[in-house]
Biopython code that builds the backbone (N, CA, C, O; Angstrom):
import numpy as np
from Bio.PDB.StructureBuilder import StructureBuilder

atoms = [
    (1, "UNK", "N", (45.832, 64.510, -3.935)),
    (1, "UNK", "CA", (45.964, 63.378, -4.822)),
    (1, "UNK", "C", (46.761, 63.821, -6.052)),
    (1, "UNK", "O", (46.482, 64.869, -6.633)),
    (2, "UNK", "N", (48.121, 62.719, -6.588)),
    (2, "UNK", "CA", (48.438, 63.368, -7.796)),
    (2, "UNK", "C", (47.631, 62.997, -8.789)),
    (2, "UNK", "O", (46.701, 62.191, -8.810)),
    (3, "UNK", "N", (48.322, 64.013, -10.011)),
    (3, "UNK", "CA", (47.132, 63.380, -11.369)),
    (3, "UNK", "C", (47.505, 62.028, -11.642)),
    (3, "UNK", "O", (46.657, 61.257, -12.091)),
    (4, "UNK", "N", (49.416, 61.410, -11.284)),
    (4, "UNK", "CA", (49.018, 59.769, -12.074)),
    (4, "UNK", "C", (47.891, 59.124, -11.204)),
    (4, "UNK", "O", (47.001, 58.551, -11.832)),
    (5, "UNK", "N", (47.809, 59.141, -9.783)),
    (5, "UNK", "CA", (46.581, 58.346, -9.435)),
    (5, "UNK", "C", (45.221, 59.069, -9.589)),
    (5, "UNK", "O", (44.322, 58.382, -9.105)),
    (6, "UNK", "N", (44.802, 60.199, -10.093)),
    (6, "UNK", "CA", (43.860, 60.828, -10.850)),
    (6, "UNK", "C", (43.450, 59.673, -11.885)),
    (6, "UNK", "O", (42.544, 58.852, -11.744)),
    (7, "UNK", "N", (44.468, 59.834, -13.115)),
    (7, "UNK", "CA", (44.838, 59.082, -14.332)),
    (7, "UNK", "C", (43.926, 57.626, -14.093)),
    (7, "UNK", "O", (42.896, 57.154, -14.574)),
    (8, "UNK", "N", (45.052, 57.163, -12.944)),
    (8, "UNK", "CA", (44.693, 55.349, -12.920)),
    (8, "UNK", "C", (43.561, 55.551, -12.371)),
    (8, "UNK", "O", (42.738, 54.866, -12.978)),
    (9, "UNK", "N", (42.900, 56.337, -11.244)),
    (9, "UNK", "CA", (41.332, 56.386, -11.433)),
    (9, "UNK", "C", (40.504, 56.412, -12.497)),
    (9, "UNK", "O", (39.691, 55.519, -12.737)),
    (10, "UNK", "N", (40.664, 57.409, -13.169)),
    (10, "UNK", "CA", (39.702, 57.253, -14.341)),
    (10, "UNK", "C", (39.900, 56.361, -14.986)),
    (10, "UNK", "O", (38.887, 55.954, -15.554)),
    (11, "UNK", "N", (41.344, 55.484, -15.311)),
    (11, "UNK", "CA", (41.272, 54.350, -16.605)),
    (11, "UNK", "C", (40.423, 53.000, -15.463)),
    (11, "UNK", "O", (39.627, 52.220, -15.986)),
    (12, "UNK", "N", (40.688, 52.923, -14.177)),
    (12, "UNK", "CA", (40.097, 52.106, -13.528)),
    (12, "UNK", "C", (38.275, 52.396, -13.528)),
    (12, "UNK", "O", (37.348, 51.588, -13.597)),
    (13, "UNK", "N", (38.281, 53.529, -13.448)),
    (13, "UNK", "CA", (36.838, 53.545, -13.286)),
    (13, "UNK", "C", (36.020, 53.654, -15.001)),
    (13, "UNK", "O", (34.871, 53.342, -15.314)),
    (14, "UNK", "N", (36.596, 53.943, -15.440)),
    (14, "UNK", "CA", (36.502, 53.620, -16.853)),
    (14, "UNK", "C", (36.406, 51.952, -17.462)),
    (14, "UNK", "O", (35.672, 51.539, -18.360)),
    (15, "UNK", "N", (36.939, 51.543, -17.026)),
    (15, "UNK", "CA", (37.114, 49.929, -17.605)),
    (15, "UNK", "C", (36.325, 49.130, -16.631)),
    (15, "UNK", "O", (36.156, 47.936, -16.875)),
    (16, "UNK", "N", (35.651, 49.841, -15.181)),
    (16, "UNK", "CA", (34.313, 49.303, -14.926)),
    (16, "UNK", "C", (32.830, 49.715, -15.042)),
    (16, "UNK", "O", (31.771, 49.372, -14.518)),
    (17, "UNK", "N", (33.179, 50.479, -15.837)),
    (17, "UNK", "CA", (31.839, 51.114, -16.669)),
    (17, "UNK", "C", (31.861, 50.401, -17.893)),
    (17, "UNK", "O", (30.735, 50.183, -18.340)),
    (18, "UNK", "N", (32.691, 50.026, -18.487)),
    (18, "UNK", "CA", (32.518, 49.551, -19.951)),
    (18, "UNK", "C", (32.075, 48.001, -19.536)),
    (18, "UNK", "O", (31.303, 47.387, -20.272)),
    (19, "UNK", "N", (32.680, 47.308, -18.138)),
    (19, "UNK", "CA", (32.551, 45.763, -18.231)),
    (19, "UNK", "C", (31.433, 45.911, -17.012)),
    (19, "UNK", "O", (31.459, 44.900, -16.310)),
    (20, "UNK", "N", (30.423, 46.925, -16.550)),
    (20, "UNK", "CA", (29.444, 47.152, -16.233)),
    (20, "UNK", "C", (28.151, 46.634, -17.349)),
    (20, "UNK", "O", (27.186, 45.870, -17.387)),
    (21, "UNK", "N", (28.786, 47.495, -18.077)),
    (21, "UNK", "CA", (27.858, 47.562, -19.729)),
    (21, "UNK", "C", (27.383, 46.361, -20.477)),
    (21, "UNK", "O", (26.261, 45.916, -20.719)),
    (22, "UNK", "N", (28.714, 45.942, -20.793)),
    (22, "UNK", "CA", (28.775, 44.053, -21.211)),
    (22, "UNK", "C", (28.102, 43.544, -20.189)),
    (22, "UNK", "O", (26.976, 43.142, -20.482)),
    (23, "UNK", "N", (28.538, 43.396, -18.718)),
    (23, "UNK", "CA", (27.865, 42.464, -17.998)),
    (23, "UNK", "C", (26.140, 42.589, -18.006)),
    (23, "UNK", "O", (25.265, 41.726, -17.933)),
    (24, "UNK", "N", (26.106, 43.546, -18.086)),
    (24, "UNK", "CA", (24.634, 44.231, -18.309)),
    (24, "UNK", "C", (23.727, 44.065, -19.479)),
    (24, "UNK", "O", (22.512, 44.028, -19.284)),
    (25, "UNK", "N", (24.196, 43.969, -20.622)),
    (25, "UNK", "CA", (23.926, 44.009, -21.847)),
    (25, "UNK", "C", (23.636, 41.841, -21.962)),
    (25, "UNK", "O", (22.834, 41.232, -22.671)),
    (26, "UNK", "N", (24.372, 41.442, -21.241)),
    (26, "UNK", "CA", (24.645, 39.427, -21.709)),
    (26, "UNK", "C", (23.961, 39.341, -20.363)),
    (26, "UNK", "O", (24.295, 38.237, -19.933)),
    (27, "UNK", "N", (23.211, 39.902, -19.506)),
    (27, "UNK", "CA", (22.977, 39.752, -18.093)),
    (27, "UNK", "C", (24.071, 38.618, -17.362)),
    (27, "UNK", "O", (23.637, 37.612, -16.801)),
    (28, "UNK", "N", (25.057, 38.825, -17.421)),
    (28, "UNK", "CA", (26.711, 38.062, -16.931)),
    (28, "UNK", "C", (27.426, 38.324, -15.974)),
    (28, "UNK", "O", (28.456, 38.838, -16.409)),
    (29, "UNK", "N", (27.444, 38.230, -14.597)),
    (29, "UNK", "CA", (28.688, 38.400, -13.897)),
    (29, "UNK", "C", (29.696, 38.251, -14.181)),
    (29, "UNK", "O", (30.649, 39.027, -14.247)),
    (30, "UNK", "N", (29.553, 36.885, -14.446)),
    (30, "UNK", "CA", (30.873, 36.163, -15.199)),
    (30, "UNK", "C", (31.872, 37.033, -16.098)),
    (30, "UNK", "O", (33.093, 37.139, -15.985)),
    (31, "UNK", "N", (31.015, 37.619, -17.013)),
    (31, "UNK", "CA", (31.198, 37.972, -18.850)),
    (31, "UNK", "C", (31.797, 39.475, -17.723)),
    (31, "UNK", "O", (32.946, 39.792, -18.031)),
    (32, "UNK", "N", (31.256, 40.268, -16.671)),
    (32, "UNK", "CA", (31.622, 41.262, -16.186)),
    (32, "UNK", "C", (33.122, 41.285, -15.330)),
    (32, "UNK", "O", (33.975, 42.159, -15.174)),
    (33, "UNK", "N", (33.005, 40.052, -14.923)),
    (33, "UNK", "CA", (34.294, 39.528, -14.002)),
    (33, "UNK", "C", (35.534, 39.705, -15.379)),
    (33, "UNK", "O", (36.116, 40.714, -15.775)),
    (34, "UNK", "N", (35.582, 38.761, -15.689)),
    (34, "UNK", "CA", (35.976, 38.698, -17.240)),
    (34, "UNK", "C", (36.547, 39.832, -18.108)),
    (34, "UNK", "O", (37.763, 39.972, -18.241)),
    (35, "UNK", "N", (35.875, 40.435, -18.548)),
    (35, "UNK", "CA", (35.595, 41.708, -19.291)),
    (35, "UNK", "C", (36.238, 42.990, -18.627)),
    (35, "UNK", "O", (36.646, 43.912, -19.334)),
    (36, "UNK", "N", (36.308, 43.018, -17.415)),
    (36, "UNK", "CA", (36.678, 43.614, -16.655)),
    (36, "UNK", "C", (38.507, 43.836, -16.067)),
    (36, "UNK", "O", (39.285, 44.772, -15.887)),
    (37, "UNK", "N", (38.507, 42.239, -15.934)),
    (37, "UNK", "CA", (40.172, 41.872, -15.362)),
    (37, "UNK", "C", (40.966, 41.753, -17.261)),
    (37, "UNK", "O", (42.188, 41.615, -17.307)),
    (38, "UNK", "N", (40.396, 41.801, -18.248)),
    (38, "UNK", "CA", (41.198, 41.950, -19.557)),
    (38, "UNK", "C", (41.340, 43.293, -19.653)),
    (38, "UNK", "O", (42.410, 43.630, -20.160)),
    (39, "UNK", "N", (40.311, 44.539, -19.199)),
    (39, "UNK", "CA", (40.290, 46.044, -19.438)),
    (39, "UNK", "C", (42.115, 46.351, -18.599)),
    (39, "UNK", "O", (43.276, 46.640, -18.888)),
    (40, "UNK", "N", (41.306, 46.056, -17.561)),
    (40, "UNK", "CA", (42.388, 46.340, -16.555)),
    (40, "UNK", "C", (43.989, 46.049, -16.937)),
    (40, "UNK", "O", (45.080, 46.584, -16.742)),
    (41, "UNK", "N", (43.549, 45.091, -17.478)),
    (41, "UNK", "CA", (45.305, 44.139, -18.035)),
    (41, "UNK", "C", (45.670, 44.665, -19.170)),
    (41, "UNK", "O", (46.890, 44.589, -19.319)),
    (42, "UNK", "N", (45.113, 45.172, -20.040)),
    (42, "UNK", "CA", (45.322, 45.959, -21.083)),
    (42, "UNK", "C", (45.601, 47.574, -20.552)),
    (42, "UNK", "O", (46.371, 48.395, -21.052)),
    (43, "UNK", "N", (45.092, 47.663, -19.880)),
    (43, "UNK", "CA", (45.070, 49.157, -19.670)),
    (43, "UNK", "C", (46.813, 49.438, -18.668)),
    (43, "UNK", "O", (47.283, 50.575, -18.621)),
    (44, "UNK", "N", (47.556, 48.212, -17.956)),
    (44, "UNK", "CA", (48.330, 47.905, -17.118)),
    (44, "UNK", "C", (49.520, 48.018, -18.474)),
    (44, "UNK", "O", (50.234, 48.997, -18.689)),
    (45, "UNK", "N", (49.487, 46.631, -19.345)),
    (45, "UNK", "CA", (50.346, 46.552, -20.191)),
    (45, "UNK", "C", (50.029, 47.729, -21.086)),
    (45, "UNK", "O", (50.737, 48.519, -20.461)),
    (46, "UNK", "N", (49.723, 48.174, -21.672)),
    (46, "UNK", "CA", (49.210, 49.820, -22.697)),
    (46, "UNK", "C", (49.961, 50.851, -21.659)),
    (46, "UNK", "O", (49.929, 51.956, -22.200)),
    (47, "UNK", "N", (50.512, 50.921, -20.604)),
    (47, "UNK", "CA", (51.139, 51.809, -19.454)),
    (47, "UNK", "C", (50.148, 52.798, -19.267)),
    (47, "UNK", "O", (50.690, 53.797, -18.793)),
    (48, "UNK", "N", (48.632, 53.005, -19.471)),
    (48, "UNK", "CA", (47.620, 53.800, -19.203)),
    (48, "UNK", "C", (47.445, 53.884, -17.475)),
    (48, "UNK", "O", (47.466, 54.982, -16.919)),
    (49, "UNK", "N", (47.272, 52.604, -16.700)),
    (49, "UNK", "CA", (47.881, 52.931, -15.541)),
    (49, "UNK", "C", (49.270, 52.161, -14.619)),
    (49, "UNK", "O", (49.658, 50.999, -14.496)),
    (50, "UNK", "N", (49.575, 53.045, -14.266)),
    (50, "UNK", "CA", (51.404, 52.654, -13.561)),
    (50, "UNK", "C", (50.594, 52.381, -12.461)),
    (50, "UNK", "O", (49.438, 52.590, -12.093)),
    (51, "UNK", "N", (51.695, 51.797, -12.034)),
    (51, "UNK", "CA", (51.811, 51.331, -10.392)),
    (51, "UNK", "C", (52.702, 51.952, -9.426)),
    (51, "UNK", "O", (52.559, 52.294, -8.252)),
    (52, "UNK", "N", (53.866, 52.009, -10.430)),
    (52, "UNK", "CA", (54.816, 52.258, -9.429)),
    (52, "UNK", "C", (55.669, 53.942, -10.105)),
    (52, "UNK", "O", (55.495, 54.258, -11.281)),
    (53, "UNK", "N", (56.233, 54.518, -9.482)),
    (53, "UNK", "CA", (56.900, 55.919, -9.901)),
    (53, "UNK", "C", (57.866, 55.459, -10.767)),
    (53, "UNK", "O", (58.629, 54.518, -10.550)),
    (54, "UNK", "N", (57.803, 56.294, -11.968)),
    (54, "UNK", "CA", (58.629, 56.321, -13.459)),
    (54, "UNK", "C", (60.383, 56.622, -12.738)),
    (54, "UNK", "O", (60.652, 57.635, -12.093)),
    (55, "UNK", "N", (61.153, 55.769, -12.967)),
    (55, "UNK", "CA", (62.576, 56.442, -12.457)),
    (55, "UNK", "C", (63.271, 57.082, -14.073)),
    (55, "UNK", "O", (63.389, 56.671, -15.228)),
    (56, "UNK", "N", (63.659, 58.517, -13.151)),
    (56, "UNK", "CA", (63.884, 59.367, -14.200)),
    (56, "UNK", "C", (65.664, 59.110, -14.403)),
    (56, "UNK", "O", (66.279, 59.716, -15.280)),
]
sb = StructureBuilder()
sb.init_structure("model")
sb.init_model(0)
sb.init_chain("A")
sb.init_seg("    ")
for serial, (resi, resn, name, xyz) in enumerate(atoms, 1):
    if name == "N":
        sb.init_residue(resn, " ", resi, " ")
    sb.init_atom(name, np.array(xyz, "f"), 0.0, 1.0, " ", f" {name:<3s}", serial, name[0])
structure = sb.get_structure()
């Protein structure tokens, strides 16, 4: 495995621990569904995780 999909693991598994937390904390699927697809989208636009290979 390389480290960028290392990387996007942890920011992925990271941003469902935090909207674990919230959902957990408001007892919310919803608020987890939610909370969750904004981490992700932030974490996408912030370039924390790529998708596709950087052309050099």
């Amino acid at each position: 495995m390389s480290a960028r999909r290392k990387l996007n693991a942890a920011y992925a598994y990271g941003s469902v621990v935090w909207a674990a937390f919230v959902g957990a904390v408001f007892q919310s699927w919803a608020l987890f569904a939610v909370v969750l697809g904004v981490l992700v989208g932030l974490n996408l636009v912030g370039g924390n995780i790529r998708l596709a290979h950087a052309r050099r």
